[in-house]
DRENPA-3360 file (N, C-alpha, C; in nm, 2 decimals, always signed):
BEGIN
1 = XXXXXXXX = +1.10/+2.23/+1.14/+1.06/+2.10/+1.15/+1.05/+2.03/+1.02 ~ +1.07/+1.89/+1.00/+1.10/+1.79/+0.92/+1.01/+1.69/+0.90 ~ +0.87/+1.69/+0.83/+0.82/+1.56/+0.80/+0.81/+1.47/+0.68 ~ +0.93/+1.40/+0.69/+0.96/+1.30/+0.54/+0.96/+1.16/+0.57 ~ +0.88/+1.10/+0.47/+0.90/+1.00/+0.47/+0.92/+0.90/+0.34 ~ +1.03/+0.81/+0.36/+1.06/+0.75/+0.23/+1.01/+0.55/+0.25 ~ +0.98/+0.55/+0.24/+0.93/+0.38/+0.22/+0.97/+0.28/+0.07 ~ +1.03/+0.18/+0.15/+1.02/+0.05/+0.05/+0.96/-0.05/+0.03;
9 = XXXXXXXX = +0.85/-0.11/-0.03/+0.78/-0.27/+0.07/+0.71/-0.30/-0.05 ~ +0.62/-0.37/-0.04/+0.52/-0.46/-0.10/+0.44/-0.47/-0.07 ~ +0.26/-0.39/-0.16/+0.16/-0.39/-0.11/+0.11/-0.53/-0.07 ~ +0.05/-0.48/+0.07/+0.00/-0.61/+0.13/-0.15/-0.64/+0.15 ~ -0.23/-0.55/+0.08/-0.33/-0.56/+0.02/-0.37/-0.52/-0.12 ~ -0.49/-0.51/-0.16/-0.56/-0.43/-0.27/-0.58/-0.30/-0.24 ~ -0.57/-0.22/-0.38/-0.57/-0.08/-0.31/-0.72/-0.08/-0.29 ~ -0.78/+0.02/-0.21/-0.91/+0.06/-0.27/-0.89/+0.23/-0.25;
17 = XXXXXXXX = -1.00/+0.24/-0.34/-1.07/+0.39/-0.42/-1.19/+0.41/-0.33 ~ -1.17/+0.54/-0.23/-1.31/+0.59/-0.26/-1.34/+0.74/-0.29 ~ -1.45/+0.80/-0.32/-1.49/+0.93/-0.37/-1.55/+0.99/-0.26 ~ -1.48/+1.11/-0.21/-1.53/+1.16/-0.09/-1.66/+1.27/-0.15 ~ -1.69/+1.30/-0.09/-1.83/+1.41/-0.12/-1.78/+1.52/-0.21 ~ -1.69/+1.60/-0.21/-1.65/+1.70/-0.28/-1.58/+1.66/-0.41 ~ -1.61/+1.53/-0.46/-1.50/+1.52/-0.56/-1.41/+1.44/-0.58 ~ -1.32/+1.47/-0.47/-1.18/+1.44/-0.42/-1.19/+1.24/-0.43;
25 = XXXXXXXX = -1.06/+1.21/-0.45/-1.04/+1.03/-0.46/-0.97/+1.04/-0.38 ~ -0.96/+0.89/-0.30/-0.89/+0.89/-0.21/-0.79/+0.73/-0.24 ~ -0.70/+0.72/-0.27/-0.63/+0.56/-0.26/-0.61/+0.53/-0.15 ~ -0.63/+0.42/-0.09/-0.58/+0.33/+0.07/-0.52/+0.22/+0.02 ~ -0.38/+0.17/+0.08/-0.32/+0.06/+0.09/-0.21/+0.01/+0.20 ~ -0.21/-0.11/+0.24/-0.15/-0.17/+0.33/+0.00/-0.13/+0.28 ~ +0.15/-0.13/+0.32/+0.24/-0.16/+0.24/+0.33/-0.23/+0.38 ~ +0.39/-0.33/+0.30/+0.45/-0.45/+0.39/+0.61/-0.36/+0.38;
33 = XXXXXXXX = +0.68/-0.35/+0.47/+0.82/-0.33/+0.48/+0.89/-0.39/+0.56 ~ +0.98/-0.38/+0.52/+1.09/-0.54/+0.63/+1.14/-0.47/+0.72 ~ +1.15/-0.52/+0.84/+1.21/-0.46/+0.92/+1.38/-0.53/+0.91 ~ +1.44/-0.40/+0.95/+1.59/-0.40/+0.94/+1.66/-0.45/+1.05 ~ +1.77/-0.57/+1.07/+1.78/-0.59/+1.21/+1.81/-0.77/+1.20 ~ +1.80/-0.81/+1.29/+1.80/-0.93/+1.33/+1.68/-1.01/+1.39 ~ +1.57/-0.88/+1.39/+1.41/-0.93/+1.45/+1.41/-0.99/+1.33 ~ +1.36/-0.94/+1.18/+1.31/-0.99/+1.07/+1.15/-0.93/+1.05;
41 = XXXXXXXX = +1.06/-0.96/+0.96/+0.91/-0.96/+0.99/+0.92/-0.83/+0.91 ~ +0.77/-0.78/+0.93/+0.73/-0.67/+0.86/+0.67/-0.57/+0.92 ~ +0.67/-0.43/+0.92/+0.60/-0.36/+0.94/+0.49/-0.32/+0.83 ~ +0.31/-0.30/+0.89/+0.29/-0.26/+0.76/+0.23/-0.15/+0.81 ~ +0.22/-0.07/+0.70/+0.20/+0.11/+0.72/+0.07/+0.14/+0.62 ~ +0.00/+0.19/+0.69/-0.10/+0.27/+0.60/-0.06/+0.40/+0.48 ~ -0.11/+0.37/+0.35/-0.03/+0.44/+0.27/-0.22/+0.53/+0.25 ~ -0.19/+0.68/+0.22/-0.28/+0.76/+0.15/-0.29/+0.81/-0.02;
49 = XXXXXXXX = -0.28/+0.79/-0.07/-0.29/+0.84/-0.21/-0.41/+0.94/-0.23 ~ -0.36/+1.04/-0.31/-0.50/+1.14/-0.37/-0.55/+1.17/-0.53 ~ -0.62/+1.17/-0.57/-0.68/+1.24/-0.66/-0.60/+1.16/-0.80 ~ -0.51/+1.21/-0.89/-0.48/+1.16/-0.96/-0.35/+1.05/-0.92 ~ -0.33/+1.05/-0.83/-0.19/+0.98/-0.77/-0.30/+0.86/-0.74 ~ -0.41/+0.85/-0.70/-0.51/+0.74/-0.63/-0.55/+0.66/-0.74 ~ -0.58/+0.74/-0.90/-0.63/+0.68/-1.00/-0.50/+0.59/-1.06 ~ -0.39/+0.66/-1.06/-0.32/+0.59/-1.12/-0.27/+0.42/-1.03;
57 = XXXXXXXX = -0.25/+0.47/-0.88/-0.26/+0.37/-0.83/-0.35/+0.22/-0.87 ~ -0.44/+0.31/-0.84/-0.56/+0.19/-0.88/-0.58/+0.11/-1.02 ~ -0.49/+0.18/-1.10/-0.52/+0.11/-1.24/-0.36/+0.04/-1.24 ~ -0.26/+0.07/-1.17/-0.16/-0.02/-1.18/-0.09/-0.11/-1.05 ~ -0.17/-0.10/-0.96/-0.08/-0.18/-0.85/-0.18/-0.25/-0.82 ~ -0.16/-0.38/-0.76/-0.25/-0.50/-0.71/-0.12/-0.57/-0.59 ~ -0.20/-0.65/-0.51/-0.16/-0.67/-0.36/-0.03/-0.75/-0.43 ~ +0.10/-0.75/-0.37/+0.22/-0.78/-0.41/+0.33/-0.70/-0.47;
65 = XXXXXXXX = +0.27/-0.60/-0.50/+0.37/-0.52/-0.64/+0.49/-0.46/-0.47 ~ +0.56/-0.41/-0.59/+0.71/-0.35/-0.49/+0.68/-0.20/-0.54 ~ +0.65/-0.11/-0.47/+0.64/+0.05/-0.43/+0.76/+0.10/-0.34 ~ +0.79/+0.22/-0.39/+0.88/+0.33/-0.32/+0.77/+0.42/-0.27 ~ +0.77/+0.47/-0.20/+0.66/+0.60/-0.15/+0.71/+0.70/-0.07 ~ +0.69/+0.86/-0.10/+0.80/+0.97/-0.05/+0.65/+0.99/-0.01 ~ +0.66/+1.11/+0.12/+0.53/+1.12/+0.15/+0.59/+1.20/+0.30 ~ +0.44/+1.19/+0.39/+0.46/+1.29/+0.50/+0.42/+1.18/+0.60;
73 = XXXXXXXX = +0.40/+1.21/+0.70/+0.33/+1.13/+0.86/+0.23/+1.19/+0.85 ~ +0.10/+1.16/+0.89/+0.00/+1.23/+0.92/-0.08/+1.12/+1.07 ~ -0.15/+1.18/+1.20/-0.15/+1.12/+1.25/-0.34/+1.19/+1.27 ~ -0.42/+1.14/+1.29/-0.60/+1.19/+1.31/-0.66/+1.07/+1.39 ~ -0.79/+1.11/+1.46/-0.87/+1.12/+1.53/-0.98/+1.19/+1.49 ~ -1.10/+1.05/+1.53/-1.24/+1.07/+1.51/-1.30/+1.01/+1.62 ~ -1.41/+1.01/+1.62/-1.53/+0.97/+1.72/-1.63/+0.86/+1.62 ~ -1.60/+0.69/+1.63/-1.69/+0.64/+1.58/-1.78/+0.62/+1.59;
81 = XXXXXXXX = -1.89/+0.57/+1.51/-2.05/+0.51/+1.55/-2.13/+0.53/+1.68 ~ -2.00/+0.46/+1.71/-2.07/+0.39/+1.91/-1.97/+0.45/+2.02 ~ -1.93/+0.61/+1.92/-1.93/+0.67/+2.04/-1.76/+0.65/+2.09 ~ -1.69/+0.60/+2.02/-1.56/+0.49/+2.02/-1.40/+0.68/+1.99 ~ -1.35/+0.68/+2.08/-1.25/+0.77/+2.00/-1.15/+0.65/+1.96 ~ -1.12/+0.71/+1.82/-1.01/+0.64/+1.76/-0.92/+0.74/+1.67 ~ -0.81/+0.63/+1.65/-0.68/+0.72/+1.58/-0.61/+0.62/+1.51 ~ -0.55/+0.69/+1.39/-0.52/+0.62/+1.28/-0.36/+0.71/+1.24;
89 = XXXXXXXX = -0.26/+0.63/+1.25/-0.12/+0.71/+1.20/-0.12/+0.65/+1.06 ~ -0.05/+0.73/+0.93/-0.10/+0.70/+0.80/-0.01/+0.82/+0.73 ~ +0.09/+0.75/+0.60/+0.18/+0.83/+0.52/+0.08/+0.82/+0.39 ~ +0.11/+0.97/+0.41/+0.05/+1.07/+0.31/+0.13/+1.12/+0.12 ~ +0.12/+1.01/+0.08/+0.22/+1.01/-0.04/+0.19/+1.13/-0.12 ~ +0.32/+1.17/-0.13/+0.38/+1.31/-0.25/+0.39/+1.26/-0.36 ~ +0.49/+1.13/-0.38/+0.52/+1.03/-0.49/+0.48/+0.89/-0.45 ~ +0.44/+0.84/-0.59/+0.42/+0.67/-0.56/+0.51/+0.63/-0.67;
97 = XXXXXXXX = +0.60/+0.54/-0.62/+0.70/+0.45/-0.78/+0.65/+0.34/-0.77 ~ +0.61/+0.26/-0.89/+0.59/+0.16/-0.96/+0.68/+0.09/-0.99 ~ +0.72/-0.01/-0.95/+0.79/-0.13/-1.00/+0.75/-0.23/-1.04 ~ +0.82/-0.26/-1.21/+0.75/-0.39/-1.24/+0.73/-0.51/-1.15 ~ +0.65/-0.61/-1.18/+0.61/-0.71/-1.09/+0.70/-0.81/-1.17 ~ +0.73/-0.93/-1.10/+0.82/-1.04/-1.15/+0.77/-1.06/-1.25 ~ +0.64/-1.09/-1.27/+0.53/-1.12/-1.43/+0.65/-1.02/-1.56 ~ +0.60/-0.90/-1.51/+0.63/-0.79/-1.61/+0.79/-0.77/-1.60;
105 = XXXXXXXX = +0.84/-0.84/-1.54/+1.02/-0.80/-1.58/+1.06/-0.92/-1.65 ~ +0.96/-1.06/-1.61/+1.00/-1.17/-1.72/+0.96/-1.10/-1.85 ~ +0.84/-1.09/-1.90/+0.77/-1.03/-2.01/+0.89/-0.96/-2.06 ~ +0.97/-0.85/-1.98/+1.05/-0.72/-2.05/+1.17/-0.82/-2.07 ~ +1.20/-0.90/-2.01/+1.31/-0.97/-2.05/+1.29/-1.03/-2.16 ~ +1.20/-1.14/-2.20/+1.18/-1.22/-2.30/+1.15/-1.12/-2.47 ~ +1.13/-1.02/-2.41/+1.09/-0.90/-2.53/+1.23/-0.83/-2.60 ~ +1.31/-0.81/-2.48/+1.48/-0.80/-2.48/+1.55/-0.91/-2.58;
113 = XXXXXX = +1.52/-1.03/-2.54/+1.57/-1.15/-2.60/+1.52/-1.17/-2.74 ~ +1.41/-1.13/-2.77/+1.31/-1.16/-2.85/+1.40/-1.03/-2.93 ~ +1.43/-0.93/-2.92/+1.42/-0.83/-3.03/+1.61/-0.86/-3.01 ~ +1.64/-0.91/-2.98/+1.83/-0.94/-2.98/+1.83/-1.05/-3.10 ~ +1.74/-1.15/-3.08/+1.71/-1.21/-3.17/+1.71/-1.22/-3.33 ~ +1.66/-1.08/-3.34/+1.59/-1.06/-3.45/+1.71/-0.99/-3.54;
% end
């Protein structure tokens, strides 16, 4: 059996960080991907990040950036508050890629030009 997953999109939120009881960090983020086709629109997928993959997240991506994400499916169930069963499907990142943000590819351009300049 085969569980891979490869994603392209655009965080559609903020990440958040939390610290589970043992330690462990956890990254959460929305990621927007287009759907392929003639519908149009987005799917958005729950992304998991861990431990040092979550820190780095957190110190470089903010809601918009463009992400690659390799990762697994992971699908769970809990029993909330009031008693509620629920379930959450959610890719489990192996790798996170960082892509500059339009800000930071102007910046790398004008730095380009700037040092051609000189």
């Amino acid at each position: 059996m085969v569980n891979v997953v490869t994603l392209l999109g655009d965080l559609a939120t903020e990440v958040e960080v939390r610290e589970l009881g043992d330690g462990k960090r956890v990254a959460s983020f929305l990621l927007a991907v287009e759907r392929s086709g003639t519908t149009g629109g987005a799917d958005f997928i729950r992304i998991a990040a861990w431990n040092r993959q979550a820190e780095a997240c957190a110190r470089r991506l903010g809601r918009g950036d463009r992400v690659a994400v390799d990762g697994r499916l992971r699908s769970r169930s809990w029993e909330d508050p009031d008693g509620k069963r629920r379930c959450a499907v959610e890719v489990v990142a192996k790798a996170v890629e960082f892509f500059p943000s339009e800000g930071e590819r102007s910046g790398q351009a004008a730095e380009k030009e700037a040092a051609v300049a000189r």
